[in-house]
C-alpha positions in Angstrom: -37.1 -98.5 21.4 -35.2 -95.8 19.4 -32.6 -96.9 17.2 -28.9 -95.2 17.9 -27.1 -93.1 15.6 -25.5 -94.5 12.9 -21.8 -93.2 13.3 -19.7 -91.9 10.5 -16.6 -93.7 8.9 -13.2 -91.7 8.1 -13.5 -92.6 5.0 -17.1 -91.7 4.1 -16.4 -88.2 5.1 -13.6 -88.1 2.8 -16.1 -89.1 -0.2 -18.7 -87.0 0.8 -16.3 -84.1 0.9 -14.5 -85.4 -3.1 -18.8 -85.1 -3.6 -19.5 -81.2 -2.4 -16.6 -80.7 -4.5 -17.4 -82.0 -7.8 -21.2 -80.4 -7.4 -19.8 -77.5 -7.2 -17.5 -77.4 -10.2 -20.4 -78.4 -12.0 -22.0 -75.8 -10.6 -19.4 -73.5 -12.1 -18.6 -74.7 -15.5 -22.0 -76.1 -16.9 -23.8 -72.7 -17.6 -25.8 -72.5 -14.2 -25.6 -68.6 -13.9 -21.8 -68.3 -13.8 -19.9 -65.2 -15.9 -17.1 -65.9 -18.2 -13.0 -64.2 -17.0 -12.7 -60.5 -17.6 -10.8 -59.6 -20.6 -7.7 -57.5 -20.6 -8.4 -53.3 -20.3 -8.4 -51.1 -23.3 -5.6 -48.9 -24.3 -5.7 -45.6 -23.2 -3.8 -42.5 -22.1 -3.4 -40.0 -19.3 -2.7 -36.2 -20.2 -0.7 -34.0 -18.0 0.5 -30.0 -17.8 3.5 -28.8 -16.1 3.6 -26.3 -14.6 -0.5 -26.3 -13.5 0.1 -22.3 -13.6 1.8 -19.8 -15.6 2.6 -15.8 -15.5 3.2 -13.5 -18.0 3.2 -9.9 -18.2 0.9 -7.4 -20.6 2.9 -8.0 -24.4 5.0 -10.8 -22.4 5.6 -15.0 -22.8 5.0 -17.4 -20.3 7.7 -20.3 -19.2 6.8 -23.5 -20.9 4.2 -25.3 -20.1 5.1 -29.2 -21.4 2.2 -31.4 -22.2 2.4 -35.3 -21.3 0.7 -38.3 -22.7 1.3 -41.6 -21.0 -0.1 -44.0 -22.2 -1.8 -47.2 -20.7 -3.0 -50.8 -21.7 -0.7 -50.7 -25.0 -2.0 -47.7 -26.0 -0.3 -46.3 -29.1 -1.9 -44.0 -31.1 -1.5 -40.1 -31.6 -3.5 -37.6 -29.7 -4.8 -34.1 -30.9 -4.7 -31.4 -28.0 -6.8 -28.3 -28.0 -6.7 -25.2 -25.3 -9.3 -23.2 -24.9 -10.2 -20.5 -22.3 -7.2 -18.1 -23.8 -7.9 -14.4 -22.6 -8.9 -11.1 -25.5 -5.3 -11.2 -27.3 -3.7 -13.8 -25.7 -2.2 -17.3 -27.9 -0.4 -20.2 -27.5 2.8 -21.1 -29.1 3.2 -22.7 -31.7 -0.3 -21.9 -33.0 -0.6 -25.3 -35.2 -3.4 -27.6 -33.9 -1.1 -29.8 -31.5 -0.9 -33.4 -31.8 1.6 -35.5 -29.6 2.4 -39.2 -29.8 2.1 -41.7 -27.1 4.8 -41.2 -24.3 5.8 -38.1 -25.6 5.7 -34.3 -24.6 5.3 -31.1 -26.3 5.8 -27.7 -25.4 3.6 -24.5 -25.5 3.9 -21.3 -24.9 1.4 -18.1 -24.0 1.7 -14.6 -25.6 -0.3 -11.6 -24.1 -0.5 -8.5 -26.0 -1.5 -4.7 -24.6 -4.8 -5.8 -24.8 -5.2 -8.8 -22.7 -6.8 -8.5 -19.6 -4.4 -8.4 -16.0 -5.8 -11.4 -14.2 -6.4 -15.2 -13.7 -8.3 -17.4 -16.8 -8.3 -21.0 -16.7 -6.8 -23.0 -19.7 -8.6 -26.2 -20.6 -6.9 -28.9 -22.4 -8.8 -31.1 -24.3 -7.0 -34.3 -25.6 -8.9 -36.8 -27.8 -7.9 -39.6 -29.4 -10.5 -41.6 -31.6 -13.4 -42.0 -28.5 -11.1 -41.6 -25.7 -11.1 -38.0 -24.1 -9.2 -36.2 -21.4 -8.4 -33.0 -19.8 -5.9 -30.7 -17.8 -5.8 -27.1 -16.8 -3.5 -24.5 -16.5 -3.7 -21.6 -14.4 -2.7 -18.1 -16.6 -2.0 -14.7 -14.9 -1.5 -11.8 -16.9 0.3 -9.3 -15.1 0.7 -5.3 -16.1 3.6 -4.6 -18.0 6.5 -2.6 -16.0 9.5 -0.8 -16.8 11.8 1.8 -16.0 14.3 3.9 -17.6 16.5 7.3 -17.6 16.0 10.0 -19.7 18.3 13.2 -18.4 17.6 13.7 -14.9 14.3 11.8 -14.4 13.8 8.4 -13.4 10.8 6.6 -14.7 8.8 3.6 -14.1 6.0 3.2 -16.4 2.9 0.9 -16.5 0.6 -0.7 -19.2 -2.6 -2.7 -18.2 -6.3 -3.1 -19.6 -5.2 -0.6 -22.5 -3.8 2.2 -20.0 -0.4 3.6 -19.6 0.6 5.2 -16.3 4.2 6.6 -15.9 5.9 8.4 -12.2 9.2 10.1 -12.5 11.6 11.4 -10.5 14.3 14.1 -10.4 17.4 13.4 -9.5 18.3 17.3 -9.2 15.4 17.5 -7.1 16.6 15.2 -4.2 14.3 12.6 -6.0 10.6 14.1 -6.0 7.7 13.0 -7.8 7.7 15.6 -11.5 5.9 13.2 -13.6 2.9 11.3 -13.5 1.2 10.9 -16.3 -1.7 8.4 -17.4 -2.5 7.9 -21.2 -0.7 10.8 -22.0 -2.3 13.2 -19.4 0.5 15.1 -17.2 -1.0 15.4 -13.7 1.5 16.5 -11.7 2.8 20.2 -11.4 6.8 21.0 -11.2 6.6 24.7 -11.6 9.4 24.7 -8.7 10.9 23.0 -6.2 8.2 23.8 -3.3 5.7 21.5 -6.1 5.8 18.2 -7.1 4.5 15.2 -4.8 6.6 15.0 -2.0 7.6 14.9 1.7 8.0 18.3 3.3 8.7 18.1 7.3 7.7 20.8 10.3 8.7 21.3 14.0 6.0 21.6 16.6 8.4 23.9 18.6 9.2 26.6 15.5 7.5 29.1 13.8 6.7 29.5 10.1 6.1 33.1 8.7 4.1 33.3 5.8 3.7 34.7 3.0 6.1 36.9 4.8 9.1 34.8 5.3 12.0 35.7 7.4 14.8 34.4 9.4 12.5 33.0 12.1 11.4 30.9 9.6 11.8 27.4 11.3 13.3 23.6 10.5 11.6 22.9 7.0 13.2 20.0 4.5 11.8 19.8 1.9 12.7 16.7 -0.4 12.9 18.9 -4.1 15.3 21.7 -2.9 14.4 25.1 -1.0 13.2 28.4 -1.5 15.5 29.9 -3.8 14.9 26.7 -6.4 18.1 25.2 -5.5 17.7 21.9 -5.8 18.7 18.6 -2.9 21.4 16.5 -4.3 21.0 13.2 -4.8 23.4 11.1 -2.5 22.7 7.4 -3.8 20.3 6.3 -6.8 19.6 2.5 -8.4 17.2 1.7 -11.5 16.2 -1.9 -11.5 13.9 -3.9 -13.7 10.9 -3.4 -11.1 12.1 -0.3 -9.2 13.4 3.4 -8.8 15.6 4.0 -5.3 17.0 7.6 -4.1 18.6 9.1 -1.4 19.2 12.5 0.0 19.4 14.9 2.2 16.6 17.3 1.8 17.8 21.2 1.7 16.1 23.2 4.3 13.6 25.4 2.5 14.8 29.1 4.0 18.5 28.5 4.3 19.1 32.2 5.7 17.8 30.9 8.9 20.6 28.6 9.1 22.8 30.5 8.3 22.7 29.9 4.7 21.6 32.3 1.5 20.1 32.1 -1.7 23.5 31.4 -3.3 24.5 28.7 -0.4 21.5 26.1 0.4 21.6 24.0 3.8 21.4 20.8 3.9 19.0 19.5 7.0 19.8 17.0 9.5 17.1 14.4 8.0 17.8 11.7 5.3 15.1 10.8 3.1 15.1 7.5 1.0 12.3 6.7 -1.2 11.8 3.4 -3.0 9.2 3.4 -5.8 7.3 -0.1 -7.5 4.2 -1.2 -8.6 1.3 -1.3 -5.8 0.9 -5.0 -5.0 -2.1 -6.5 -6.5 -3.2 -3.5 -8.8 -3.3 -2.5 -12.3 -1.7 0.9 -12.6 -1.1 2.3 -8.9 2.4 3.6 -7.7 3.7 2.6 -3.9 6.2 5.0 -2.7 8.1 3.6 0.3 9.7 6.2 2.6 12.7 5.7 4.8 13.2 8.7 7.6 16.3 9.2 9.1 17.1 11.9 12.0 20.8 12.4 11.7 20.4 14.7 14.7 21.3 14.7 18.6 17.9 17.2 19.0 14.0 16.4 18.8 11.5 18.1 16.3 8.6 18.2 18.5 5.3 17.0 17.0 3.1 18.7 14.1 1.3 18.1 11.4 3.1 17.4 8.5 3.4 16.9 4.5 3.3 13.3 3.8 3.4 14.0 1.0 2.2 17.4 -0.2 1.0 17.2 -3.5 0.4 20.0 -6.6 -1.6 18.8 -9.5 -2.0 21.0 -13.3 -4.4 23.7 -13.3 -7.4 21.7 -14.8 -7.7 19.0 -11.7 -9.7 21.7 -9.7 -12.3 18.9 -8.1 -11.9 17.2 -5.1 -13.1 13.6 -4.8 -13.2 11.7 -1.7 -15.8 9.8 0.6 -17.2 11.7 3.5 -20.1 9.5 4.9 -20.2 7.1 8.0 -20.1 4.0 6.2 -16.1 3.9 4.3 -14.7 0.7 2.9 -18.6 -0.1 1.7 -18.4 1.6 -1.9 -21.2 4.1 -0.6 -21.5 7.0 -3.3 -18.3 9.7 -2.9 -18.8 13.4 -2.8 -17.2 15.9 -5.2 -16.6 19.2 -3.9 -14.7 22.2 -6.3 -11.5 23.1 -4.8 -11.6 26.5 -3.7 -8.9 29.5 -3.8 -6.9 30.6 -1.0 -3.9 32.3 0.3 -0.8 30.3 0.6 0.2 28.1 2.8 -3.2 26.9 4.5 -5.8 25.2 2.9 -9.1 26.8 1.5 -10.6 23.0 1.9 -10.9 20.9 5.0 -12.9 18.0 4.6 -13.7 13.8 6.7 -12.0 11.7 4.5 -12.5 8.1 6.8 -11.0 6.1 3.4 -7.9 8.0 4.2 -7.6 9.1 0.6 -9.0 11.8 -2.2 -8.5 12.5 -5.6 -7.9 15.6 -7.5 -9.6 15.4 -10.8 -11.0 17.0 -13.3 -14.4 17.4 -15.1 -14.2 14.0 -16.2 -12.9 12.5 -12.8 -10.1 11.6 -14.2 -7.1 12.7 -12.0 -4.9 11.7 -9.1 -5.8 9.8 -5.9 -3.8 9.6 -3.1 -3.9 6.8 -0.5 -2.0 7.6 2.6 -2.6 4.6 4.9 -3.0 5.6 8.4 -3.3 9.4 8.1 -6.3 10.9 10.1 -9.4 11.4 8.9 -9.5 14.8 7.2 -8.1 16.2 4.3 -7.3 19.5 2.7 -6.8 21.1 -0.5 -6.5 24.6 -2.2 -6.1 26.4 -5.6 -3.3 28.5 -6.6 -4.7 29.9 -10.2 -3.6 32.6 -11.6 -4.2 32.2 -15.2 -0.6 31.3 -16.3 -1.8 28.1 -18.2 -2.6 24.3 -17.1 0.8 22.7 -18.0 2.9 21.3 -15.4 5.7 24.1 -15.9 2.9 26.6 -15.1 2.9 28.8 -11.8 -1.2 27.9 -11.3 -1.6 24.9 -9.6 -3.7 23.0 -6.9 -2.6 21.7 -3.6 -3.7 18.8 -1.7 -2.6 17.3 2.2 -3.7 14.5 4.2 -3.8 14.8 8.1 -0.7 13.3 9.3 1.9 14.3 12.5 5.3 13.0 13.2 7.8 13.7 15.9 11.9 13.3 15.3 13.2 12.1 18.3 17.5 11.7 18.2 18.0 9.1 15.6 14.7 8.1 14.8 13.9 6.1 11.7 10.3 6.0 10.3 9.1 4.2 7.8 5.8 4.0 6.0 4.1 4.1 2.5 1.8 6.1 0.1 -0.1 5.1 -3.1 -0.5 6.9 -6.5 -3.3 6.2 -8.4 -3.4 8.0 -11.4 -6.6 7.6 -13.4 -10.7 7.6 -13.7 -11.7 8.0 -9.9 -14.5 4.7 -9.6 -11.0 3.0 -11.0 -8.3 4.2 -8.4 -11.0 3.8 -5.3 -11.1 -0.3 -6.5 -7.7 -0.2 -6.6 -7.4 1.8 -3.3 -9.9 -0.6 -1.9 -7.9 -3.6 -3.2 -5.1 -2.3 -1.1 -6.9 -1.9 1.9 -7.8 -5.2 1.8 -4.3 -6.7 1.3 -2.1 -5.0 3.2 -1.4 -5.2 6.7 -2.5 -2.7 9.0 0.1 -0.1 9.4 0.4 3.1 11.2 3.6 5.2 11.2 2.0 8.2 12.3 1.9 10.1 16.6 -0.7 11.0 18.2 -2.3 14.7 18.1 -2.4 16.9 21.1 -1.6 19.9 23.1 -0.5 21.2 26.9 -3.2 23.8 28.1 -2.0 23.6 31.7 -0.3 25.2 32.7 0.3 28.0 30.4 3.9 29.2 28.8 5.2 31.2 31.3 3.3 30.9 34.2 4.0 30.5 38.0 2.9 27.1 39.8 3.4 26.1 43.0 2.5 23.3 45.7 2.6 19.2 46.0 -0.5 19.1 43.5 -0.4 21.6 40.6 -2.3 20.8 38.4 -0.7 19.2 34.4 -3.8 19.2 32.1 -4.2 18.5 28.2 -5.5 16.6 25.6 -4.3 13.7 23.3 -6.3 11.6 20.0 -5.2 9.3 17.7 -6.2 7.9 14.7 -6.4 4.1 16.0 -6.0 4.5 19.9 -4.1 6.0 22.5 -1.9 4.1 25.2 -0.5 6.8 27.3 0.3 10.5 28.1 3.9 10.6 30.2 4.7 13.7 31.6 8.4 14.5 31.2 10.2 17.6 33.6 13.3 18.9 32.9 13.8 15.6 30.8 13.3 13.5 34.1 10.2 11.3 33.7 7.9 12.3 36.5 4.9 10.3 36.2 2.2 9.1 34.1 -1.0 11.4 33.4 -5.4 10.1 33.8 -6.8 9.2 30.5 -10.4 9.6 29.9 -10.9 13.2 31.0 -14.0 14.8 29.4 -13.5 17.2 27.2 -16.0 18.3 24.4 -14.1 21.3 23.4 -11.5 19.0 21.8 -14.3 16.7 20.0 -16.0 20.1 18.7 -12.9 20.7 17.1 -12.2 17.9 15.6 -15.4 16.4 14.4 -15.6 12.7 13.5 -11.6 12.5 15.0 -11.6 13.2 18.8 -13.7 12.1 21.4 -15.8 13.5 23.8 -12.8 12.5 26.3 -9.7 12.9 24.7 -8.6 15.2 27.6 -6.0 14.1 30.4 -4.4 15.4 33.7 -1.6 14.8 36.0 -1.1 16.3 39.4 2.4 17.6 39.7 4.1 17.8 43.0 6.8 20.9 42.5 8.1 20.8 45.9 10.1 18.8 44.5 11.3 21.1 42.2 13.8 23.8 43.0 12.5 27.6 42.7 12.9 28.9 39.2 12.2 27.4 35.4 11.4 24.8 34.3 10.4 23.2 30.9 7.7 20.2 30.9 6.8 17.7 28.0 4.1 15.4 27.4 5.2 12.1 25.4 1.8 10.9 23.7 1.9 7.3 22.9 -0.7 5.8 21.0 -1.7 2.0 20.6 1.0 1.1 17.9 3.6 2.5 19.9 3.8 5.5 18.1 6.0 8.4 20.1 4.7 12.3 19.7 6.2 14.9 21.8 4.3 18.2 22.5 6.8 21.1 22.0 8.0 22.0 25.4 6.6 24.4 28.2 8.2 26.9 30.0 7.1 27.4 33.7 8.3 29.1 36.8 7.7 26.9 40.3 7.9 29.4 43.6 7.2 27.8 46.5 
């Protein structure tokens, strides 16, 4: 028979429980594997840097940067600081091996000189202190060196970077155009009058422009410098800061006798011109010229090409540089082509330039590049040497133009930018390429086009005459709008074939660039008329084909 379980007092679980316990204090304290308390950390320190990044410019000081030690576990000691990773030229203030105590601070400083580098190096700051060892960094950027000044008439804002000097200048009895750049000494640019420089000259798609023999059909021309009698623009506003040169003006027209002007009485236009000038954004030595483009006027300047900017170089930059392949922004070799002479005012040169940007330069390749973002594709270039000398007082120069149109609509304001890159070529395309990268895309410039049909001065008739033409841009076109009499009548076909137009204009306008619009001028009464095509391109840029005359007879 089984025997039944023995049940379990109160108070034997209480002993057996007082047992468990005491075996495993034993357990604990009689050296049967168990480790001993941890002892208190050591001393020790943490090392800190503030500001984690500093700026100076080329020759310049940083702001303090103060360096911490705080220290832990009862540390007390002293700790030595080194920096290392200091840029060519560049050292830190005071120069005396550092050495701060614990909980305390100690400042430093940065000096550049004209030789260090522009660019970020990484400071390392090594703090020891017996065996213990810690580090920080600090972030240095080394600017170029920028400043401006007045000497007379000109305005300058001069450059130093990587052991090169670049200065621009500006004439304040020239309405504020470009007379001076000059890099390590070199003048570039050529002021032999005011029809020279580097600046903005402006055109009217519906005038005419008689040259070499000028007259007084010779149509709406400012011209920032002054006009054709050397008389310069006046300069309406001016400010110098620290980082900047601004002017205003009116630009003169250039033939004032057809305005009723003379060589002893220049005419203002109806266009104000400011001009803000800084250092390009991201680059070493490059010059951004901002333009501000004011009609003051109640009438339009129809659309052509214009001179933003033109620009005149000495007589020894007679190369031009530029990239012509099918590959641009890739650093593909450029092509170098020698600038060839021909009779004012058209270019002897017309070449792709898909970078939007050339240099004139000399054997050396060192010379001038400009970058004019959003100009078409092509530009040209011409030289004017007569043998008078290569100085930038001289009559021989060379010419240069970038592909760009504008119309002036009644108070229109345009705004865009071009770059000066004074310099070795392979130099200014990295800088130019920098640019391209950084900057926004921007495109201040209309379309390109014409009216074929019908023809100035011809008879139409009927509910579907026929409107016919043509219209490219350099990023993409929206719409053609075919204006009557100023009345809007309708909006024209994209997409019509025409290779004529692509023939033309290689590597710009495609094979169908063309448009149409049928026109119903039954709706018209009997007589003339005028019609105008408003081109409109992706950005919403506005160009207006000069105005055609027709007669309807129905």
């Amino acid at each position: 028979m089984d025997s039944l379980p023995t049940r379990t007092t109160p108070s034997q679980l209480v002993a057996r429980a007082v047992t468990a316990a005491w075996v495993l204090l034993g357990a604990a304290g009689c050296g049967g594997g168990g480790s001993s308390a941890p002892g208190p950390p050591p001393p020790d320190f943490t090392l800190s840097a503030s500001p984690s990044s500093v700026t100076a410019s080329v020759g310049g000081t940083t702001a303090a940067v103060v360096i911490s030690v705080t220290p832990s576990h009862g540390f007390n000691g002293t700790v030595s600081v080194a920096i290392t990773g200091l840029p060519a030229g560049a050292v830190v203030k005071p120069a005396a091996a550092l050495s701060v105590n614990s909980g305390s601070s100690q400042s430093v400083t940065v000096v550049t000189s004209d030789v260090t580098p522009t660019g970020s190096a990484t400071l390392t700051l090594t703090a020891t202190s017996g065996s213990l060892r810690h580090q920080a960094a600090v972030t240095l950027t080394t600017t170029p060196a920028v400043s401006t000044s007045q000497s007379g008439s000109v305005l300058y804002l001069q450059a130093n970077a990587n052991g090169h000097s670049a200065r621009i200048g500006v004439d304040t009895r020239w309405g504020g155009a470009v007379t001076d750049v000059t890099y390590d000494g070199a003048s570039l640019v050529n002021a032999h009058d005011t029809g020279r420089e580097v600046q903005p000259a402006f055109y009217d798609g519906a005038d005419q422009y008689p040259w070499p023999n000028i007259n007084t059909t010779y149509g709406w021309d400012p011209v920032l410098a002054g006009d054709f009698d050397d008389n310069g623009t006046p300069i309406q506003a001016q400010q110098v800061t620290a980082q900047s040169l601004y002017t205003r003006s009116v630009p003169l027209q250039w033939y004032a006798e057809s305005f009723g002007g003379s060589a002893t009485m220049p005419v203002p236009s109806d266009l104000t011109v400011e001009q803000t000038i800084t250092l390009a954004p991201g680059t070493d030595i490059a010059f951004q010229i901002h333009y501000r483009l004011t009609h003051n006027g109640i009438d339009t300047h129809y659309n052509t090409s214009q001179e933003v900017p033109a620009v005149y170089v000495n007589a020894p930059y007679t190369t031009l540089l530029y990239y012509t392949g099918a590959s641009p922004w890739t650093g593909a070799p450029m092509t170098q082509t020698p600038v060839p002479a021909a009779g004012q005012p058209g270019p002897g040169l017309s070449v792709y330039t898909p970078e939007q940007w050339a240099a004139l330069v000399d054997g050396s390749g060192m010379g001038l590049a400009v970058y004019v973002p959003g100009q078409y594709p092509r530009t040209g270039a011409a030289a004017f040497l007569d043998g008078s000398g290569p100085g930038p007082t001289a009559n021989a120069t060379v010419y240069m133009n970038g592909m760009t149109f504008l119309t002036f609509s009644p108070g229109s304001v345009i705004e865009g930018d071009i770059y000066l890159v004074p310099g070795q070529a392979a130099s200014a395309r990295s800088a130019i390429y920098s640019l391209h990268q950084s900057l926004p895309t921007s495109d201040a410039f209309t379309p390109m086009g014409s009216l074929d049909v019908p023809a100035p001065g011809a008879t139409i008739s009927g509910t579907s005459a026929s409107i016919e033409g043509w219209a490219f841009d350099n990023v993409g076109m929206n719409s053609v709008e075919v204006y009557v009499d100023g009345i809007l009548r309708g909006t024209a076909t994209l997409g019509v074939s025409r290779p004529d137009v692509a023939t033309a204009y290689p590597h710009m306008a495609p094979d169908d660039s063309g448009w149409s619009y049928t026109l119903d001028t039954t709706a018209l009464a009997n007589g003339s008329h005028t019609i105008v095509a408003h081109m409109v391109d992706s950005h919403g840029n506005e160009g207006l084909q000069a105005p055609v005359a027709f007669t309807v007879n129905n």
